[in-house]
C-alpha positions as CSV (number, residue, x, y, z in Angstrom):
1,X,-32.9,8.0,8.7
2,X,-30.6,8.5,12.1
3,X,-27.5,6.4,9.9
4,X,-23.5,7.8,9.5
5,X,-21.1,6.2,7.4
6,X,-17.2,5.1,8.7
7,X,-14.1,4.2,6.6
8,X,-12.3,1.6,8.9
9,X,-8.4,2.7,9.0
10,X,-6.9,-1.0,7.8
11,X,-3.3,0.0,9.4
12,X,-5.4,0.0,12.9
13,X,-3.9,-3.2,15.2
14,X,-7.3,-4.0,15.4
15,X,-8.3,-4.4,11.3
16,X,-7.8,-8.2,10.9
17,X,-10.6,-8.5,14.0
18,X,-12.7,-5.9,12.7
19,X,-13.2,-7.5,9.2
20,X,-13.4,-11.1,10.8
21,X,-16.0,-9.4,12.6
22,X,-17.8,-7.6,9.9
23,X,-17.9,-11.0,7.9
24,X,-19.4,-13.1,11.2
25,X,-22.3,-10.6,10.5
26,X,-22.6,-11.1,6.7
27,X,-22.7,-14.7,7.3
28,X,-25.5,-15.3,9.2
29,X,-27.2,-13.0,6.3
30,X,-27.0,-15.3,3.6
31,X,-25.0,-13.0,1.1
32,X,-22.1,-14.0,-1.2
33,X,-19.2,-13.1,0.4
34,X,-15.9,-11.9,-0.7
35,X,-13.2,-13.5,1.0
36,X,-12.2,-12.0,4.6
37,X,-8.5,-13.0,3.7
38,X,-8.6,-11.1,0.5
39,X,-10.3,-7.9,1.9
40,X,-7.7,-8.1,4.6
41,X,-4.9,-8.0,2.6
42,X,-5.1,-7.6,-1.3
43,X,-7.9,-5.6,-1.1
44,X,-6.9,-2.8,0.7
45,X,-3.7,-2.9,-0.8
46,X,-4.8,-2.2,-4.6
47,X,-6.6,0.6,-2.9
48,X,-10.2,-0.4,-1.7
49,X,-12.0,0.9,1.1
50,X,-14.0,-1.3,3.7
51,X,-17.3,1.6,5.0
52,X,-19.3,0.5,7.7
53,X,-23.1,2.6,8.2
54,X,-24.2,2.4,11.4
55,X,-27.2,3.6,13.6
56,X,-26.1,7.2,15.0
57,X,-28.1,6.4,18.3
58,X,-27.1,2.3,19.0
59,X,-24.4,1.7,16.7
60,X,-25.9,-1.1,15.6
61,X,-24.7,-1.9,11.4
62,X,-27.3,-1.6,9.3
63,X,-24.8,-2.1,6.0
64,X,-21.6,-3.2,4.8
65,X,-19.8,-2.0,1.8
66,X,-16.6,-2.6,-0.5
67,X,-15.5,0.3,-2.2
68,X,-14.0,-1.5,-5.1
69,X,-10.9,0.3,-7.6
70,X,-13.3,0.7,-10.6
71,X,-11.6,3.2,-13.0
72,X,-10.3,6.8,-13.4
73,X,-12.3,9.7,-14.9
74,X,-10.7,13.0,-15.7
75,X,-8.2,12.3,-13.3
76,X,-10.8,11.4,-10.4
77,X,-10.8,7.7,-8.9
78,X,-13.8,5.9,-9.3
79,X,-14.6,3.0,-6.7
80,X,-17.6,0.3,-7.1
81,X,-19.9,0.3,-3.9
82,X,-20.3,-3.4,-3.5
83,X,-23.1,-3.1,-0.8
84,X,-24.5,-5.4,2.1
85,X,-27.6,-4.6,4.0
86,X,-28.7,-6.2,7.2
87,X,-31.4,-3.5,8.1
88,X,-33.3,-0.9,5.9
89,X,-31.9,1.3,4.1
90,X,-32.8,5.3,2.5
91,X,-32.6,5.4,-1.2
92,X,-29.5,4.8,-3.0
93,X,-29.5,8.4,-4.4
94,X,-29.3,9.0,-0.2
95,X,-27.0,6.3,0.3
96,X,-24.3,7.9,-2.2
97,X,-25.1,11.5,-0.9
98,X,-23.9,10.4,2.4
99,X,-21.2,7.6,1.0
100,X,-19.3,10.4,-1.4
101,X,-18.4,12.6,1.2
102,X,-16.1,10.4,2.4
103,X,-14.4,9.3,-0.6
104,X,-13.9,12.7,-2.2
105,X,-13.0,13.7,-4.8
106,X,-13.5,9.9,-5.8
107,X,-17.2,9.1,-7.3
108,X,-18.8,5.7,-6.7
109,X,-21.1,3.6,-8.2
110,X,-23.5,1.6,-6.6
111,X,-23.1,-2.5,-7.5
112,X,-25.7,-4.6,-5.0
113,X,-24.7,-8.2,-5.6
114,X,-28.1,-10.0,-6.0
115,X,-29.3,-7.3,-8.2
116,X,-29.1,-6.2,-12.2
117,X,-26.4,-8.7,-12.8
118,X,-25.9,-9.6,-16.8
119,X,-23.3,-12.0,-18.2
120,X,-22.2,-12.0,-21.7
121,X,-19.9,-14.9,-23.0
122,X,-17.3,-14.7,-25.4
123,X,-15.2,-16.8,-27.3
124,X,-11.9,-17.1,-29.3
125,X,-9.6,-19.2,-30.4
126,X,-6.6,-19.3,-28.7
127,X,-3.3,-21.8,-28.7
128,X,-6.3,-24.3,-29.3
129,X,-8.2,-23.2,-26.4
130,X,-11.8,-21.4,-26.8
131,X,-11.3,-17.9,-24.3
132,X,-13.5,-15.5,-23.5
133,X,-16.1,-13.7,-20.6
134,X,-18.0,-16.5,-19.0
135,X,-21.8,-16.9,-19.7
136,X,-23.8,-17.2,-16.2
137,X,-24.5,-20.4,-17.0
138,X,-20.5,-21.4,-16.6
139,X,-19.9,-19.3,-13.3
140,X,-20.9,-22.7,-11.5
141,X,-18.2,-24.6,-13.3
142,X,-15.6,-21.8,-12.2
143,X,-17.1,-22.6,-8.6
144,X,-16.5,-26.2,-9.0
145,X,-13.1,-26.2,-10.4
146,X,-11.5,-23.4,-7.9
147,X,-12.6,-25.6,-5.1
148,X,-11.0,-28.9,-6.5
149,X,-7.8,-26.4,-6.8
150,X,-7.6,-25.2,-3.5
151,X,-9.5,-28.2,-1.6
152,X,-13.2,-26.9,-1.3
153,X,-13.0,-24.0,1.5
154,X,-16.0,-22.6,1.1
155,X,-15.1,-19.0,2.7
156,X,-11.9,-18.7,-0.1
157,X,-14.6,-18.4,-3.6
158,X,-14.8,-15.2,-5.3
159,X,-19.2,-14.7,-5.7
160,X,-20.2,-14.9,-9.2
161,X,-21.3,-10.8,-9.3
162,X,-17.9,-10.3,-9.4
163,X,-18.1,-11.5,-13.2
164,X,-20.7,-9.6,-14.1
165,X,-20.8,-6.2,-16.3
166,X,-22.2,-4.3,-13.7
167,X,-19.2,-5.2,-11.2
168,X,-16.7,-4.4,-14.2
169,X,-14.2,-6.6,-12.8
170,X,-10.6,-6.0,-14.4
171,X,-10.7,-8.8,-16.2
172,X,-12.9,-11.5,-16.4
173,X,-11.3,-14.6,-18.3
174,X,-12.3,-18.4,-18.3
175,X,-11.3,-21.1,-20.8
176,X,-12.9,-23.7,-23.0
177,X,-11.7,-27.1,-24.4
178,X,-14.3,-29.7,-26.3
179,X,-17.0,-27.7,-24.8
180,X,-15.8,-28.2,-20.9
181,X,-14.8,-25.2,-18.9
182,X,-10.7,-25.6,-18.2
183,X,-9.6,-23.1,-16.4
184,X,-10.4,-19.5,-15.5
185,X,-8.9,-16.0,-14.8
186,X,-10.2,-13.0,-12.7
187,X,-8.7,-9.9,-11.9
188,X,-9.8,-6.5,-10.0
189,X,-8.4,-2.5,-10.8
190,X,-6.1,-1.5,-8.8
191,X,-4.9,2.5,-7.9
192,X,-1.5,2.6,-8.6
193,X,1.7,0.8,-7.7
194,X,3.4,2.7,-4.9
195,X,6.7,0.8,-5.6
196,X,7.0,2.3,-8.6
197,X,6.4,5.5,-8.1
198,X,9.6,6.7,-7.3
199,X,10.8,5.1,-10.8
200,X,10.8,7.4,-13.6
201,X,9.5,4.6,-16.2
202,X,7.0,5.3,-19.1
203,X,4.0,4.0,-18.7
204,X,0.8,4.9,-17.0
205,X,0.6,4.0,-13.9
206,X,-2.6,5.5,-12.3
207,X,-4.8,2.5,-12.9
208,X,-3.2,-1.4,-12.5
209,X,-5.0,-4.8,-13.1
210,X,-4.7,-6.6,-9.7
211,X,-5.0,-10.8,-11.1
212,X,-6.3,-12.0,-7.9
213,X,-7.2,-15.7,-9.0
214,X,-6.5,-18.1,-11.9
215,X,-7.1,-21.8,-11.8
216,X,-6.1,-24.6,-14.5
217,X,-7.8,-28.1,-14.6
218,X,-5.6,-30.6,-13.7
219,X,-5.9,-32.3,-16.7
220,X,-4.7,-29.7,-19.0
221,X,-1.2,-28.5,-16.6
222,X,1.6,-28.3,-18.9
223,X,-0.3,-27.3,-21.7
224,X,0.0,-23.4,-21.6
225,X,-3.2,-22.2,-20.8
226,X,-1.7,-20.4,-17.6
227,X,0.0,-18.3,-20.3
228,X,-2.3,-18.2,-22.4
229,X,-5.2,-16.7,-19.8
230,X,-2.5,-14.1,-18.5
231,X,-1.3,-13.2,-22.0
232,X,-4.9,-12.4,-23.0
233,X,-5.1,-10.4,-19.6
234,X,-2.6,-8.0,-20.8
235,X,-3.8,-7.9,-24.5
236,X,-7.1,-6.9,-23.1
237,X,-5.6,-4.3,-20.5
238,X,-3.3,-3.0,-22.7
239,X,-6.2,-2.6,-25.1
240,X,-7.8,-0.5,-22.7
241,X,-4.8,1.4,-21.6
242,X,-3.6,-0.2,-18.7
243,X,0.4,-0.4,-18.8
244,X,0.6,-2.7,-15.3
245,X,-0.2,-5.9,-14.2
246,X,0.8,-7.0,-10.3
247,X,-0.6,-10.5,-9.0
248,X,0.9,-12.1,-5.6
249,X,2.7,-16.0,-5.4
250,X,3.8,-18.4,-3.4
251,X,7.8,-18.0,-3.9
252,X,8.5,-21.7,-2.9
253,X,5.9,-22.9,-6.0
254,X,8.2,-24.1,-8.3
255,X,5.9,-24.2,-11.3
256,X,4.8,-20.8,-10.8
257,X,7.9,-19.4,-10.8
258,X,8.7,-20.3,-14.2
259,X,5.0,-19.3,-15.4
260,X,6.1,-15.9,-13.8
261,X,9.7,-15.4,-14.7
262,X,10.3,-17.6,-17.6
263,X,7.2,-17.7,-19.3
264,X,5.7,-14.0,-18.7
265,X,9.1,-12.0,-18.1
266,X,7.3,-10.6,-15.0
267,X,9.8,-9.5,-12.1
268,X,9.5,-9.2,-8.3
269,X,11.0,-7.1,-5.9
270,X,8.9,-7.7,-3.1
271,X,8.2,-10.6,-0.1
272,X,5.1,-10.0,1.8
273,X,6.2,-12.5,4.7
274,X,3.1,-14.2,6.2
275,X,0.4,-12.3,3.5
276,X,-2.3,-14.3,4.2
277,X,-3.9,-16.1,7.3
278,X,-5.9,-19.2,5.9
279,X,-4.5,-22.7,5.6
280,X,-5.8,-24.8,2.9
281,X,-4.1,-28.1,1.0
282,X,-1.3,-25.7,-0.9
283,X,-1.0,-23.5,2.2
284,X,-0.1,-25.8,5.1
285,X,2.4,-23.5,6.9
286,X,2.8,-19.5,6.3
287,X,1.2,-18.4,3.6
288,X,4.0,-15.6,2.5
289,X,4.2,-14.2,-1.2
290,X,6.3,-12.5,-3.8
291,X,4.7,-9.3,-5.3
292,X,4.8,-9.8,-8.7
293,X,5.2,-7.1,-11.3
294,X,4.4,-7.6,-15.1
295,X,5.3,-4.5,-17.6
296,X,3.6,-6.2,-20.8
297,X,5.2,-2.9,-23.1
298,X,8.1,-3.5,-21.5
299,X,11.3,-5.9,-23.9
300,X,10.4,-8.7,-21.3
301,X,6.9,-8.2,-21.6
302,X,6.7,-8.0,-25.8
303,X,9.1,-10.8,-26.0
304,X,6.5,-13.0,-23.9
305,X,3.3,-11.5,-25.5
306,X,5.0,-12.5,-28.9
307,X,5.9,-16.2,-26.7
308,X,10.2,-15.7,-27.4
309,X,10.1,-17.3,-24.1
310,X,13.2,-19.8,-24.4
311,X,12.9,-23.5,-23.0
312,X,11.3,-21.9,-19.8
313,X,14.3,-22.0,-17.4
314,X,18.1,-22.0,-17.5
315,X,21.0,-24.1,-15.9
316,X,22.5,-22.1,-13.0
317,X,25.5,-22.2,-15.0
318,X,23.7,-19.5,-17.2
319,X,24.4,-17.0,-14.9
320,X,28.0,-16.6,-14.4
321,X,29.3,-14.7,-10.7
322,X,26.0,-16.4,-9.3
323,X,25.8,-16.6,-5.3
324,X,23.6,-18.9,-3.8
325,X,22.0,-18.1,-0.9
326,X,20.8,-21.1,1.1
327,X,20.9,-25.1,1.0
328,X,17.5,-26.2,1.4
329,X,16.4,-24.8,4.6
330,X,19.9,-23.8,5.9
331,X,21.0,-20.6,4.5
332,X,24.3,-19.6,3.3
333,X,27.1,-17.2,3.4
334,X,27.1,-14.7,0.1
335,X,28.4,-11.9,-1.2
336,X,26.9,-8.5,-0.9
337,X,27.8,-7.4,-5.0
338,X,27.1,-10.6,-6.6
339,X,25.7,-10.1,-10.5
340,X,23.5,-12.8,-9.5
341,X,21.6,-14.5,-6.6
342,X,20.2,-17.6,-6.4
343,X,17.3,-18.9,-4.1
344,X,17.0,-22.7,-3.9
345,X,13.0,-23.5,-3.7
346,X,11.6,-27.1,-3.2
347,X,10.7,-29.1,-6.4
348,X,7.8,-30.1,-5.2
349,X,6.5,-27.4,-2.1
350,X,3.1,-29.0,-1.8
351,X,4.4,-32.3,-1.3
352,X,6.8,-31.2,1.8
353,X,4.0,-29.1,3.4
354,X,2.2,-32.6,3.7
355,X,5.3,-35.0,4.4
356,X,7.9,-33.1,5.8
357,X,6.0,-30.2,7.9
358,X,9.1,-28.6,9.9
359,X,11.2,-28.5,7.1
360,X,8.8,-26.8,5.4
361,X,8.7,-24.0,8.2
362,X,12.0,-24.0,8.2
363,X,12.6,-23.2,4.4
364,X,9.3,-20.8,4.2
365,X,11.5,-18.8,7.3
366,X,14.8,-19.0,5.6
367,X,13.3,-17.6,2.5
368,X,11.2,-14.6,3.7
369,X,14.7,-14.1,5.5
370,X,16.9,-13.6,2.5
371,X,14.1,-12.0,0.2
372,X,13.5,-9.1,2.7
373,X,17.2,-8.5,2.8
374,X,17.9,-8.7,-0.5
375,X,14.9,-7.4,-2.7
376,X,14.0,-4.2,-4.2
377,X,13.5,-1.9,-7.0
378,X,16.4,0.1,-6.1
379,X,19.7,0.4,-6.4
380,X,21.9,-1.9,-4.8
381,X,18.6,-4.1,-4.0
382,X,18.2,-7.3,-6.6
383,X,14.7,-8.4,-9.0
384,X,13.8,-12.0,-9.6
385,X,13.7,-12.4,-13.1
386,X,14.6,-16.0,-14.0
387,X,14.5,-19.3,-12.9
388,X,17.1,-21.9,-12.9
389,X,18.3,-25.8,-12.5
390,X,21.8,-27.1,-11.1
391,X,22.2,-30.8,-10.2
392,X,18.7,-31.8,-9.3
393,X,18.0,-28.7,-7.9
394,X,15.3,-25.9,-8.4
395,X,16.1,-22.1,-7.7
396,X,14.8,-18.2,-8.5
397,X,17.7,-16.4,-9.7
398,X,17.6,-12.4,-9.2
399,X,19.9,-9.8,-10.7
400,X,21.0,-6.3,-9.5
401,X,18.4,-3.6,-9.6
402,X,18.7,-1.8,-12.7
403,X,16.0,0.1,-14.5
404,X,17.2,-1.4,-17.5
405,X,15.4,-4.3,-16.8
406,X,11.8,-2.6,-16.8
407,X,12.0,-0.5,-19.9
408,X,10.8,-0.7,-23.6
């Protein structure tokens, strides 16, 4: 067949079009989509590849495919083909022959969404809840509950192949209590972690879980099954030799915060300002996030794996030589050397996206303000590591880059 395979270049101007594009064509197909958001962002960023095969005499696309982080084998990446046809197609033997080229020395395997898919549940106790792998027959459960979560837009789900043992996801978590399905966890591989590279820290670093989505009923918040699910993540990756967990979140989400800081030990040193393009019922203005960094063989990672957590924040007055960086929305005059910095966020940032929607721009733009200029994993740049309370109000503290804080 007359077909040649491209690698779109995702630092093109043009990207965000071309995948909004590419997924305009998938739709009218009938195929369970990955999110474009997610393959515009996240996807490409934890090192996955969006190829395009095309006609050679019309141009005309004849399949899509999602080169997916899968694993690495004798020091070669491996990517899973998650592959989208609109038109026929040669063999797959052909379709690799003329896929690896472009990859190499990477290998691929070949995952087609609607085919070979198997499910195989588990189950343990855990802090009182039943985890494990989901059983096909819970997948529409996880469907149901991420769309009372994030208000039911139907281009945001992750499809149900992306589960399955053929996809090999990262990890593939979900959560039982009295035989109802409470929660769930799901997570992709992920080639490295550039901002680390240029720390000399001891752990592997070739292969990352990437924890792309987790969802809690709302009936069982405050219980400690976000732990619990992200605990089990890294018992499970560590289990398998994966040293590094990175997720994205919402800086401004209070309760996040102190599942990410106080509860996990996990750092940040990143602000993605204006990550990613949808609006939905918990992202009413710009949709920026913290890059979140989780060392589970690191002290803070054992202390949370073994839960030597603390009360799950501090008073401000914890952290003495603390500057704090803004009022609200109105930012504020601080030291450049301060031990400590402290970013007021909302108590409730859902809330004031719905009430109070220009304060809410106003504090998402004073915030991606004095992240960028203050985070990093270098020296002289500042981590968030803790959360804190002073008088009512709710802020992130971070402390002065020091390796220290990422070691055994």
């Amino acid at each position: 067949m007359n077909l040649a395979w491209s690698i779109l270049d995702h630092t093109a101007p043009g990207w965000p079009a071309e995948v909004a594009a590419l997924q305009r064509l998938l739709a009218g197909s009938g195929q369970p989509l990955v999110p474009g958001y997610f393959v515009e962002t996240t996807f490409v960023k934890m090192g996955g590849r969006l190829a395009v095969l095309r006609t050679r005499t019309s141009g005309a696309v004849v399949a899509i495919g999602l080169l997916f982080p899968r694993a690495i084998e004798d020091g070669r990446p491996v990517y899973t083909l998650r592959l989208h046809a609109l038109g026929p197609l040669p063999t797959n033997e052909a379709l690799l022959a003329s896929l690896t080229p472009h990859v190499a020395p990477a290998t691929i395997v070949l995952h087609l969404p609607s085919a070979g898919r198997s499910f195989a549940a588990t189950s343990t106790v855990i802090d009182g809840f039943d985890i494990g792998t989901p059983g096909e027959a819970e997948l529409p459960a996880v469907r149901r509950l991420r769309n009372e979560i994030w208000g039911g837009v139907a281009d945001e789900g992750y499809p149900d192949d992306l589960h399955s043992a053929e996809f090999a996801p990262g990890t593939s978590l979900v959560a039982r209590r009295e035989g109802q399905l409470v929660g769930f966890l799901l997570g992709f591989h992920r080639f490295g972690l550039a901002v680390l590279d240029e720390l000399a820290l001891p752990y592997r670093r070739e292969l990352v879980i990437e924890s792309q989505v987790m969802g809690v009923a709302a009936a069982q918040r405050g219980a400690g099954l976000a732990a619990t699910l992200k605990r089990e993540q890294a018992r499970q990756a560590l289990a398998r030799g994966i040293d590094l967990i990175h997720w994205t979140a919402d800086p401004l989400q209070f309760p996040n915060a102190v599942l990410n800081f106080s509860k996990l030990r996990a750092v940040a040193g990143e602000c993605y300002r204006a990550y990613y393009p949808y609006r939905n019922a918990l992202n009413r203005v710009t949709a920026s996030r913290l890059g979140i960094v989780w060392l589970p063989r690191s002290a803070r990672g054992q202390a949370a794996l073994a839960g030597v957590t603390g009360a799950g924040r501090h008073d401000l007055a914890d952290f003495p030589g603390v500057a704090i960086l803004n009022a609200g929305p109105r930012p504020l005059q601080a030291p450049a050397d301060a031990p400590y910095l402290a970013l007021e966020i909302p108590g409730d940032w859902t809330a004031l996206q719905r009430d109070d929607p220009a304060t809410a721009l106003a504090w998402r733009a004073t915030s991606d303000e004095l992240l960028a200029a203050r985070l990093g994993f270098a020296p002289g740049r500042y981590l968030i590591t803790d959360v804190a309370v002073a008088h009512g109000r709710r802020y992130l503290v971070a402390q002065r880059f020091t390796p220290a804080l990422l070691l055994p």
